[in-house]
C-alpha positions, 0 to 999 in steps of 0.5 A: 149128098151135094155141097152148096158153097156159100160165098162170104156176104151171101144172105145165109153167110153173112160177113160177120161183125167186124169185117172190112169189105172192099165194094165196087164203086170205090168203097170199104164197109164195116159194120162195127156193132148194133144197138137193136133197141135204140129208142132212148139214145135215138130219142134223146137226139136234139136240134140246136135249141135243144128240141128233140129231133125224132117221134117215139117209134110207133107201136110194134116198132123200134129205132136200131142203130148200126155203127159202121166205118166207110172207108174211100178206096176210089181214086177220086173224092166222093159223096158219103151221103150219096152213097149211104143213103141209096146203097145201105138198108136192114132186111130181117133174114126172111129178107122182107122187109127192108127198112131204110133210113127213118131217124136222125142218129145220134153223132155221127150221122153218116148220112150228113157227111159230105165229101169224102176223100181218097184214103178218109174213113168215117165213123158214124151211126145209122138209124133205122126204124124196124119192126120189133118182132124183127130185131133178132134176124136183123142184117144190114144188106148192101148194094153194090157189087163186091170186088171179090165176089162180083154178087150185088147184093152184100149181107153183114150180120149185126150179131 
């Protein structure tokens, strides 16, 4: 019987909650908690005048909030949003499909900061809009290539 070794991060050995990962690119992520079935915190998020800001889910679907801390571990300062919104995403374990950014989240929302500097953390919330029938296999799923590892695509499990 042959052993398959599973490196930390890979889709079947997720990096579990909790967990501090080093990416390339001069970034730490970790995923502090979820919040699978977010609809009434996400809808509760209101402009300036009070007004709410996002639609209920449509049906069959639901808001999810995922809780991380980014750390900057490059040399030079650089754009927190930039990065959040094209290089993080959730994926069921099936790993279709993905969701990416849908909702406002309730503060803070990471993917408004801007600069971040060598050595700043942010705290903050993600949004996303999912399937419901897919919250309980929910992962968020990273580009970017590990410092350790060298895969390119990271796994944190939710759970």
């Amino acid at each position: 019987m042959a052993v398959t070794f599973l490196p930390p991060g890979a889709r079947e050995n997720p990096y579990p909650l909790g967990k501090a990962v080093t990416l390339q690119q001069g970034w730490r992520l970790r995923v502090n908690s979820a919040i699978f079935n977010a609809d009434a915190e996400v809808e509760a998020v209101t402009d300036q005048h009070g007004n709410p800001i996002n639609l209920p889910p449509p049906a069959g679907a639901q808001y999810t909030l995922v809780k991380v801390t980014v750390t900057r571990v490059g040399v030079a300062p650089r754009q927190l949003a930039e990065y959040v919104l094209e290089k993080l995403w959730t994926t069921p374990a099936d790993g279709a499909p993905t969701y990416g950014f849908a909702c406002t989240p309730p503060p803070l929302d990471l993917s408004a900061v801007l600069l971040v500097s060598p050595g700043q953390a942010e705290t903050g919330n993600l949004c996303f809009e999912i399937a419901s029938n897919d919250a309980n296999t929910l992962m968020l799923e990273g580009q970017g290539v590990t410092a350790h590892t060298g895969q390119r695509i990271v796994w944190f499990a939710l759970r």
